[in-house]
SEKE-683205 format. One record per residue (C-alpha): residue in three letters; residue number from 1; x, y, z; chain. Coordinates in steps of 0.5 Angstrom, whole numbers. Example, Ala and Ser with C-alpha at 12.3 -4.5 7.8 and 13.67 -1.06 7.14 Angstrom:
residuo / num / u / v / w / cadena
ALA / 1 / 25 / -9 / 16 / A
SER / 2 / 27 / -2 / 14 / A
REM end
This chain:
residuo / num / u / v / w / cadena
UNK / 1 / 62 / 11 / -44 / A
UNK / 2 / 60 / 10 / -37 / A
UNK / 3 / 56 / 17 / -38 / A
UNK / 4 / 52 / 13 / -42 / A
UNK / 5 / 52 / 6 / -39 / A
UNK / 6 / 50 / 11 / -31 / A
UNK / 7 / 45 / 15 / -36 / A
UNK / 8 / 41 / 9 / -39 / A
UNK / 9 / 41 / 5 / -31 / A
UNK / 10 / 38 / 11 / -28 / A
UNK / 11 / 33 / 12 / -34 / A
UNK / 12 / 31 / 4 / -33 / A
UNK / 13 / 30 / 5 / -25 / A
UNK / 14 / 25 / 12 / -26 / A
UNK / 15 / 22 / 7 / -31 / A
UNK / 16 / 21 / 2 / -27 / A
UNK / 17 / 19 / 6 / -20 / A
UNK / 18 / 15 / 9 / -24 / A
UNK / 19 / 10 / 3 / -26 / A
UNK / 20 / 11 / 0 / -19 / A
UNK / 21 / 7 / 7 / -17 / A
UNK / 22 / 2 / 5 / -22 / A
UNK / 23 / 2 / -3 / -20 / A
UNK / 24 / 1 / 0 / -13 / A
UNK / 25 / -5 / 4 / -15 / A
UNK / 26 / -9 / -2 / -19 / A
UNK / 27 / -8 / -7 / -13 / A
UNK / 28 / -9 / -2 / -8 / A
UNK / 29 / -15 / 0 / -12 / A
UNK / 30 / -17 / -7 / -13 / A
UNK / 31 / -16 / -11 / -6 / A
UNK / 32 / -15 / -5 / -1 / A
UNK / 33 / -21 / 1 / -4 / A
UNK / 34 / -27 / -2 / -1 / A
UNK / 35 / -25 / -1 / 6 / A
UNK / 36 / -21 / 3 / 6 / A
UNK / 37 / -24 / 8 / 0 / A
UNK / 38 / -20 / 11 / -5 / A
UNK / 39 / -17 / 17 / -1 / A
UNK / 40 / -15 / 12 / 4 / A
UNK / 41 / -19 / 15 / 9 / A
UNK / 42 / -23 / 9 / 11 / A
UNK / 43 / -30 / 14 / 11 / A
UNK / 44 / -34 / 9 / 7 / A
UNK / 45 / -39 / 4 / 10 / A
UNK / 46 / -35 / -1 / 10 / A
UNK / 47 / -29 / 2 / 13 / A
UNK / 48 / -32 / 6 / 18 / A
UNK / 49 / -35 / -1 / 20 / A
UNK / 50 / -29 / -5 / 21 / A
UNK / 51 / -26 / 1 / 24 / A
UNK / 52 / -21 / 4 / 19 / A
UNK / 53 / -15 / 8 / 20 / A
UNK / 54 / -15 / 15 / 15 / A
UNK / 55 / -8 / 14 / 11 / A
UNK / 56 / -9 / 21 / 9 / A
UNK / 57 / -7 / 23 / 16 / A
UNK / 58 / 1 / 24 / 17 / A
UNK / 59 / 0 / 22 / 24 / A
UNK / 60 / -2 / 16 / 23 / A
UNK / 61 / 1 / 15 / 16 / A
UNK / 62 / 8 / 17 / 20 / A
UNK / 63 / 6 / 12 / 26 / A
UNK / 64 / 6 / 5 / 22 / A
UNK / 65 / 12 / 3 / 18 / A
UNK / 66 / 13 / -1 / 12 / A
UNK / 67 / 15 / -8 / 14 / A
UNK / 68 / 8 / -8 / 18 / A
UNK / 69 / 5 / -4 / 13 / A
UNK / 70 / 7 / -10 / 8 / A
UNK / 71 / 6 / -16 / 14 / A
UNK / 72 / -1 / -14 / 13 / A
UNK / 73 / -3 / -14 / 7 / A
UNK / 74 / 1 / -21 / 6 / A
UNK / 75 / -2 / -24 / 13 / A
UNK / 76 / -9 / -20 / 14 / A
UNK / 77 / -9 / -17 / 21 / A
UNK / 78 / -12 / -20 / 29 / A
UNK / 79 / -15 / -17 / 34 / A
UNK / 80 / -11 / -17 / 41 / A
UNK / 81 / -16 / -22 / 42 / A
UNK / 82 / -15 / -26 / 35 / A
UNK / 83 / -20 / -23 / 32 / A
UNK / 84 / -19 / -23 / 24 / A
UNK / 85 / -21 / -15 / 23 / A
UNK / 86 / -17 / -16 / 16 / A
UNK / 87 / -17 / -21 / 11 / A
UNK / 88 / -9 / -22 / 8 / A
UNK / 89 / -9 / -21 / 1 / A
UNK / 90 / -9 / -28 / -3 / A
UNK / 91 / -4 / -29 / -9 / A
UNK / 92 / 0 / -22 / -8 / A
UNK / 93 / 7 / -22 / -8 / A
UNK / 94 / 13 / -19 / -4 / A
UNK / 95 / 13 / -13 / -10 / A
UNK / 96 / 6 / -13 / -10 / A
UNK / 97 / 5 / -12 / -3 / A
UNK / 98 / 11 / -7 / -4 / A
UNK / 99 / 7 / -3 / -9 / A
UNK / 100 / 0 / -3 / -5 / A
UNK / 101 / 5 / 1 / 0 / A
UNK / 102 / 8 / 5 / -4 / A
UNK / 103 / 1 / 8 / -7 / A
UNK / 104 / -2 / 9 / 0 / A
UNK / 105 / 4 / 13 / 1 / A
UNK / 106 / 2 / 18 / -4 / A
UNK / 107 / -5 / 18 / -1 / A
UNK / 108 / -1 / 22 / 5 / A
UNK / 109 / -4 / 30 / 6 / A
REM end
């Protein structure tokens, strides 16, 4: 009985890994793609004029941690100069903004 209990509690939680991946992806493409492109790499118009980051690039993707990761999202970014260079991302949630991160993860090469 406990084999059934822990199997069906593992499956439920790779369930649910799994559709916050693909949330993460639909609000990443949504809200973060336009700048910072599909593939993370920020090689767009748009992104090579805000000065975006290539989050397919392991260095950089090694240098910024989760909790900034999702401060940003939520709470936009400034410049040393107060300078808004990121617009926060209106009406996300903690989970949300969770997932947006997690799918930039998988963009690592």
């Amino acid at each position: 009985m406990k084999k059934i209990i822990l199997l069906t509690a593992l499956v439920a939680l790779s369930t649910a890994l799994r559709l916050s991946a693909a949330d993460g992806k639909e609000l990443y493409t949504q809200q973060c793609a336009k700048c910072h492109g599909a593939d993370g790499k920020g090689a767009g118009a748009m992104g090579k004029r805000l000065g975006c980051k290539d989050y397919s690039d392991a260095k950089v993707q090694d240098a910024l941690k989760d909790d900034a990761a999702i401060k940003a999202v939520k709470e936009g970014v400034k410049d040393k100069d107060g300078k808004e260079v990121m617009k926060a991302t209106e009406g996300v949630s903690d989970a949300d903004a969770k997932a947006m991160v997690a799918y930039l993860r998988t963009l690592k090469k």
